[in-house]
C-alpha positions in Angstrom: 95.5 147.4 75.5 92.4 146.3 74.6 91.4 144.1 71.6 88.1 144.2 69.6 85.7 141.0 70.0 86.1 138.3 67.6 83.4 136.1 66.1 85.3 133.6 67.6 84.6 135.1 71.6 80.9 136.4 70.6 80.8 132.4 69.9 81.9 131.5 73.7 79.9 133.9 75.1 76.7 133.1 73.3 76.3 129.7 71.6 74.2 126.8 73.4 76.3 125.3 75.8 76.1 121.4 75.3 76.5 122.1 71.2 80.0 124.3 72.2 80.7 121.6 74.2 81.0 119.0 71.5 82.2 121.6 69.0 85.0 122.1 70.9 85.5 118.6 72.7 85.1 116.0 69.9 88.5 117.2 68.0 90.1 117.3 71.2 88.4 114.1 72.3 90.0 112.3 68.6 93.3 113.9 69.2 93.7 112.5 72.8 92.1 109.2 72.3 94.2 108.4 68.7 97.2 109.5 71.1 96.0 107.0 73.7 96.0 104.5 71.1 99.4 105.0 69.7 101.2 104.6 72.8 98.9 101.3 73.2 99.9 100.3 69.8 103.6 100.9 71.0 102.6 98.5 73.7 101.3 96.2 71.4 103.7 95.8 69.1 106.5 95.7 71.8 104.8 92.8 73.7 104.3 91.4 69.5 107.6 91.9 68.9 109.9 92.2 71.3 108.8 90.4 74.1 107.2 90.0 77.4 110.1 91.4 79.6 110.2 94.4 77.1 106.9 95.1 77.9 107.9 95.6 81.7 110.6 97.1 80.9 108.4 99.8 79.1 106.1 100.0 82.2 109.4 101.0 84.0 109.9 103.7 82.1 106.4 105.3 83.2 107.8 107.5 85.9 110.5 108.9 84.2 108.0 109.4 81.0 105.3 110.6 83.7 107.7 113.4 85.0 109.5 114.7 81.4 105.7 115.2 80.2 104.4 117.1 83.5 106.7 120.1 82.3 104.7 120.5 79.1 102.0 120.2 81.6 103.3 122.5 84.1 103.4 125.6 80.8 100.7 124.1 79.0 97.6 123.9 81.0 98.6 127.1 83.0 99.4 129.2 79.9 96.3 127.5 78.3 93.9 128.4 81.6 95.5 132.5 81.7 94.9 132.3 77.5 91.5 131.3 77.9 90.7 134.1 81.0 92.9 136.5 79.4 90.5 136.6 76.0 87.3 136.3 77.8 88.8 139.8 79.6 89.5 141.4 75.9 93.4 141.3 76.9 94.6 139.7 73.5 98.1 141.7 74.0 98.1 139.6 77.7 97.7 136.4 76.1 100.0 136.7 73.4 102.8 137.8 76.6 101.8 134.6 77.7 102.3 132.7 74.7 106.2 133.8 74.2 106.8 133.5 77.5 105.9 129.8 77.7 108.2 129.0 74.7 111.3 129.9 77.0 110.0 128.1 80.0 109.2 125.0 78.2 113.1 125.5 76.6 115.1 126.3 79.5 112.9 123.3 81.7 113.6 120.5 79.3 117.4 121.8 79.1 117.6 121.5 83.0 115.5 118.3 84.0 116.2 116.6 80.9 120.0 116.8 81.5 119.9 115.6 84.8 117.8 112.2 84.1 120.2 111.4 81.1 123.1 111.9 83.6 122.0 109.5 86.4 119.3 107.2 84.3 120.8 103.7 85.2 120.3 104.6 88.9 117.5 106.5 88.4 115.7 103.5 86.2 117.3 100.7 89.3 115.2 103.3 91.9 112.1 102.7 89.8 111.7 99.3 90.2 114.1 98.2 87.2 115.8 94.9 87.1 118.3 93.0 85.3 115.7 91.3 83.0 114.3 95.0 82.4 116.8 97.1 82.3 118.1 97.2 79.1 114.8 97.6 77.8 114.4 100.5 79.4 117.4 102.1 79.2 117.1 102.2 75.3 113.9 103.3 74.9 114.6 106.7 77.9 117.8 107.0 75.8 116.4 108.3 72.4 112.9 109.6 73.9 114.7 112.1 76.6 116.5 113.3 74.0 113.8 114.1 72.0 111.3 115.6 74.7 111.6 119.1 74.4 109.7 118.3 70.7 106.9 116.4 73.1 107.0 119.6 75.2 106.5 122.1 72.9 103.9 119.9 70.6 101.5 119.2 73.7 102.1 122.4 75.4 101.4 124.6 72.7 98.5 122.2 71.8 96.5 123.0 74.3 97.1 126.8 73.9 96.0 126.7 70.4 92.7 125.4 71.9 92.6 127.4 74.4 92.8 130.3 71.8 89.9 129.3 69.4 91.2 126.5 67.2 89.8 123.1 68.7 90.3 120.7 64.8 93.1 122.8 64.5 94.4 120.9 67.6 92.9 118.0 67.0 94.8 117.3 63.7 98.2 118.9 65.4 97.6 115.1 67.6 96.4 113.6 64.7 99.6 114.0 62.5 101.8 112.4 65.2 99.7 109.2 66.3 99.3 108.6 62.8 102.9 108.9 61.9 103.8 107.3 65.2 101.5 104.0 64.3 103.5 103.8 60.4 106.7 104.0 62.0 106.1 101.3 64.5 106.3 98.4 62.4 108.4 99.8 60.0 111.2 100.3 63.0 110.5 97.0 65.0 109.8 94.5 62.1 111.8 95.8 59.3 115.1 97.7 60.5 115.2 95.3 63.7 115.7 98.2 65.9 113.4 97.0 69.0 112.4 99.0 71.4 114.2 101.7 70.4 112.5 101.7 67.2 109.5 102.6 69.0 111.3 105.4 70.9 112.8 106.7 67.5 108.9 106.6 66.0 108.0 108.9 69.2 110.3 111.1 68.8 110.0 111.6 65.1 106.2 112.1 65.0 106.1 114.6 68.2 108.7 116.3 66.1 106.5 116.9 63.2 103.5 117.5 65.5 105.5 120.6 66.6 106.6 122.2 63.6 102.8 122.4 62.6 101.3 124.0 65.7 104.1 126.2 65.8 103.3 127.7 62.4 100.0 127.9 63.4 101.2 130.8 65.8 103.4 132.6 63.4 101.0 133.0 61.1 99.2 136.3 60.4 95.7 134.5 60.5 95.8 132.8 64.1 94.0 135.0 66.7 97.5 135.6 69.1 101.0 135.5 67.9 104.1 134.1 69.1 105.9 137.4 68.3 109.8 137.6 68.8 109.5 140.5 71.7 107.3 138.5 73.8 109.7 135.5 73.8 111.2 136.2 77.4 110.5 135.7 80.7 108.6 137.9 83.1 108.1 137.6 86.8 104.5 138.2 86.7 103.5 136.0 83.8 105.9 133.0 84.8 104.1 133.4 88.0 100.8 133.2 86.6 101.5 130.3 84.0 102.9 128.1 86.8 100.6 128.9 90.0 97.4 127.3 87.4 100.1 124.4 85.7 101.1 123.6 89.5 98.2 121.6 89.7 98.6 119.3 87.0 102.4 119.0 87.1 102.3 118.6 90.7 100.2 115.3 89.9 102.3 114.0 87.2 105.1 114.4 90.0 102.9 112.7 92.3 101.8 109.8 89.6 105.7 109.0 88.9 106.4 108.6 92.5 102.9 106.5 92.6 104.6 104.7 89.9 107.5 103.9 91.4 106.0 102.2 94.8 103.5 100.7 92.9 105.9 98.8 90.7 108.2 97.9 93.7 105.2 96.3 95.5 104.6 94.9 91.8 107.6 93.2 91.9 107.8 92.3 95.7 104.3 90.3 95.5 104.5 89.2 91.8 107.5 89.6 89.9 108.1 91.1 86.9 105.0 89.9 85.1 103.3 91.7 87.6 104.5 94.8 86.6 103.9 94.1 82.7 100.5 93.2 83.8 100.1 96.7 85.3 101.3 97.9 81.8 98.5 96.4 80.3 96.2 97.7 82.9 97.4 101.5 82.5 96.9 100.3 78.4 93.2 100.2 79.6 92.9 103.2 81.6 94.6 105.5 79.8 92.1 104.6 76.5 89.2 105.9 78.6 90.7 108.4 81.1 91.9 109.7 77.5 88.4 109.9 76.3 87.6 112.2 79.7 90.8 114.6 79.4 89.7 115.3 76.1 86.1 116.7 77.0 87.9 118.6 79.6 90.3 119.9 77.2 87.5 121.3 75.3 85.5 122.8 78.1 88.7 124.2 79.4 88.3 127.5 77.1 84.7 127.8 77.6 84.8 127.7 81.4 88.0 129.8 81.4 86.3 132.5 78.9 83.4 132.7 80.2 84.8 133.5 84.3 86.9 136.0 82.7 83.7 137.5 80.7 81.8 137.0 84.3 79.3 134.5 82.6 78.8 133.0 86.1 76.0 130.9 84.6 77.5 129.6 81.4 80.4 128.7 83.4 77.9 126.6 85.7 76.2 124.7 83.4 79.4 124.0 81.3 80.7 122.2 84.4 77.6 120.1 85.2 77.5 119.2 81.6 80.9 117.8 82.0 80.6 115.9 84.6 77.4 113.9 82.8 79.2 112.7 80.0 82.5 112.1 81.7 80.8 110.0 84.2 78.7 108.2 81.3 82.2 107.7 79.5 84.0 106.3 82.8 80.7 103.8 83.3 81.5 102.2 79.9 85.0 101.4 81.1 83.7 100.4 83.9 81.7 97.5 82.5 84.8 97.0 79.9 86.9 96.4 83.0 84.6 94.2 84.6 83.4 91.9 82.0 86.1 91.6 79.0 89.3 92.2 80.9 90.8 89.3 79.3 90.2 89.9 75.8 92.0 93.4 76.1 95.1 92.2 77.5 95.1 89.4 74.7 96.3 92.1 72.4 99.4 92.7 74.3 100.5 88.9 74.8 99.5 85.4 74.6 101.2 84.5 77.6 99.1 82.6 79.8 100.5 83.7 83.0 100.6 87.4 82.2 97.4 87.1 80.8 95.6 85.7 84.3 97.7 88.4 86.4 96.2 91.4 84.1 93.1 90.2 84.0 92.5 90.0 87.5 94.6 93.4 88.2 91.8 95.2 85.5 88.9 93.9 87.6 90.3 94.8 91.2 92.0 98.0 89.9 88.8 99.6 88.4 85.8 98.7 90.8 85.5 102.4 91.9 86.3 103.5 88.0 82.7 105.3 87.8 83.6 107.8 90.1 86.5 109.0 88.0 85.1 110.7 85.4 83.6 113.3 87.9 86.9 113.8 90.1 88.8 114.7 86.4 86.2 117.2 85.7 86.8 118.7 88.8 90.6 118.8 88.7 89.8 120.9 85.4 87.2 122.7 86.5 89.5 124.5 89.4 92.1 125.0 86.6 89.8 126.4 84.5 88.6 129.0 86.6 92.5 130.4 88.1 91.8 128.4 91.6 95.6 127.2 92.0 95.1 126.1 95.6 91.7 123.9 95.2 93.3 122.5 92.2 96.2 121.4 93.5 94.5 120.0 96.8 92.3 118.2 94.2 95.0 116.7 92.5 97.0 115.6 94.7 94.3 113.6 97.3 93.9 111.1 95.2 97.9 110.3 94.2 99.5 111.5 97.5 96.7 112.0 100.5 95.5 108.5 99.4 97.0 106.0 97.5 100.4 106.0 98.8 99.0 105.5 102.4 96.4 102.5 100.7 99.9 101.1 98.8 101.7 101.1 102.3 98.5 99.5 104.3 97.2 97.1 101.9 99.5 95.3 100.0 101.2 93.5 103.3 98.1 92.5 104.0 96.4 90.8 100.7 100.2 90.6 98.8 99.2 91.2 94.7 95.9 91.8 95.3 96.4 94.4 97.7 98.2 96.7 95.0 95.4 96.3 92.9 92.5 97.2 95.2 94.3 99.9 96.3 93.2 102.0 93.6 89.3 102.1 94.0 89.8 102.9 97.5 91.9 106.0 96.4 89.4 106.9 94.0 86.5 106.9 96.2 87.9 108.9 98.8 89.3 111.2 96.1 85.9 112.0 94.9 84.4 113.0 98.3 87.3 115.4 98.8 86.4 116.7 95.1 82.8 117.1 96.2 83.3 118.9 99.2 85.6 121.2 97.4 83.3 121.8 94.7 80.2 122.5 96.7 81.6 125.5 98.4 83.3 126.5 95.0 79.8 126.4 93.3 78.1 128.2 95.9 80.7 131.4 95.6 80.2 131.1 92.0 76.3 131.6 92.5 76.8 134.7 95.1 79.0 136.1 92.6 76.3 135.4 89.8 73.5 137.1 92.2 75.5 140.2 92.7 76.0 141.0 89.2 74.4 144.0 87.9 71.4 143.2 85.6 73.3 144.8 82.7 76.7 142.2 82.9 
């Protein structure tokens, strides 16, 4: 069944594209980046407040963090990508089958994995890297935030499908409401009630929570373009199948980060210690502020480019991409110099100890040498999404954590101890990037054949 055109699709289909762009892109760009900056202020005031160790313990608790997020990923961006293509085909019945679906997958995912890291976390957290100093950190802060992830889940997931769907500030104030929340609590959990690092855990938890109870009214109600209606909240074969085989891609390199994760802070520890890895806390601190910057442009030409193939706009969806990759490359170049010349005065916020403090400063400058390039290799990850192109996606996501880096992390480090960890990096990004642009060249080039054989009337 077919649904009339909304002002909101004559909008995607018609408006100038750089202006869409930013209409869409700058809420999503404030949500990610003031969610960037509350889990750096987490940081902060752990390495304020609690302590240096507590700071490496948190870093230990990346992988496990890395892989309980990639299952809002896994529902999120794929449901998102089939939303988006679905209303650019006039199949508003489709996306709303997709919508209810993904509540049970996100449920009955979280229910599984989650169980099975709180079982085994002590010897899951000792396999990461963790050791007696960080341990304990770590353990209390999984504790309470595993518990809580299936409000994380739902609250990201369905995030990105109320973009997907028309409502970018809508979004943008769904992230909004929990880093806000999340940044009170903080200090009020850590300084007042003592509670340590698992104050900051319990001031996660709490503001994902409320994040989720306002974009899920925003699909109940009568006013929001698809519904989460009660017979669509089931799973079917085809749908699963088409959420997952687009969410592969990105959960497939959260996977592949958290096992990055975990060899890089063993070789962390093997050549420098435990600072070492707090040092690398700081460092992902930095990254994650402007890779956050980048993932929110692409979450906002996500439903353009996905509209717009399912409309057959062959053209709009060109010039969306190559838009993209200009400002994300601009964006990337900023923290690029950042990295290069003012390393120091970052990881001052975290700590004033000296000896952290020279290890993360020279990590940031090794670590982010080839950080230009990165801008354009997220775009592209996005990009395949975007368009339903599971298999280049994946292949794109994957080079740089898995074909890559782990093969750099095995080389490199025996030979040049810390600073072979660091420089590993760069040389996984450049290399990523050429993969990403031979990729992309053929991709673009079926895109224009398919643009030529359109009849003049489409």
């Amino acid at each position: 069944m077919q649904a009339s055109i909304t002002d909101k699709e004559i909008h995607l289909e018609t408006k100038k594209i750089s202006s869409l762009v930013w209409e869409y892109s700058i809420p999503a760009i404030i949500g990610t980046l003031v969610n960037s900056l509350y889990n750096i202020v987490d940081r902060i005031f752990i390495g304020q407040g609690v302590g240096v160790y507590a700071i490496s313990g948190l870093a230990i608790t990346f992988p496990v963090t890395t892989l309980a997020s990639s299952l809002g990923l896994l529902v999120g961006v794929g449901a998102a990508s089939r939303i988006s293509i679905s209303l650019g085909e006039k199949k508003k019945h489709t996306a709303e089958q997709i919508l209810g679906n993904s509540l049970m997958l996100i449920l009955v995912f979280n229910a599984v994995i989650m169980t099975l890291f709180y079982v085994y976390l002590d010897n899951i957290l000792f396999a990461f890297g963790a050791t007696e100093n960080t341990l304990p950190y770590a353990r209390d802060y999984l504790q309470i935030v595993l518990l809580g992830n299936v409000f994380i889940s739902l609250c990201y997931s369905f995030n990105n499908m109320m973009r997907s769907s028309g409502y970018p500030r809508k979004a943008m104030i769904t992230m909004l409401i929990g880093a806000v929340l999340n940044i009170v609590l903080d200090p009020i959990f850590i300084f007042v009630f003592k509670l340590g690092i698992a104050g900051v855990a319990w001031a996660t938890v709490i503001s994902m929570f409320v994040g989720m109870l306002f974009v899920m009214h925003h699909f109940v109600q009568d006013s929001s373009l698809i519904r989460l209606r009660r017979e669509n909240i089931r799973l079917d074969k085809n749908i699963v199948l088409a959420i997952v085989s687009i969410g592969l891609s990105p959960f497939l390199m959260q996977v592949a980060a958290s096992g990055v994760a975990v060899l890089l802070n063993t070789s962390l520890i093997k050549h420098g210690g435990d600072l070492a890895v707090g040092a690398y806390g700081i460092l992902n601190s930095m990254v994650l502020l402007i890779i956050m910057v980048v993932v929110g442009l692409n979450q906002g030409t996500q439903p353009i480019i996905g509209y717009n193939y399912g409309a057959k706009k062959f053209g709009r969806v060109k010039d969306t991409f190559f838009y993209a990759v200009k400002v994300a490359t601009v964006i990337t170049s900023v923290g690029f110099i950042i990295g290069m010349f003012f390393p120091r005065l970052f990881a001052t916020a975290f700590t004033t100890d000296q000896q952290l403090l020279d290890i993360a400063e020279n990590g940031i400058r090794l670590s982010m040498i080839a950080f230009p390039l990165v801008g354009f290799q997220i775009v592209a990850s996005t990009f395949f999404q975007s368009i339903g192109q599971a298999k280049k996606a994946i292949i794109q996501s994957l080079s740089r954590q898995i074909i890559f880096l782990v093969p750099s992390l095995l080389i490199f480090p025996p030979l040049f101890g810390l600073n072979g960890v660091w420089i590993s990096t760069p040389i996984s990004d450049f290399l990523a990037s050429m993969l990403s642009f031979y990729l992309l060249t053929g991709q673009i080039k079926a895109i224009r054949k398919m643009q030529e054989n359109q009849p003049l009337y489409a």
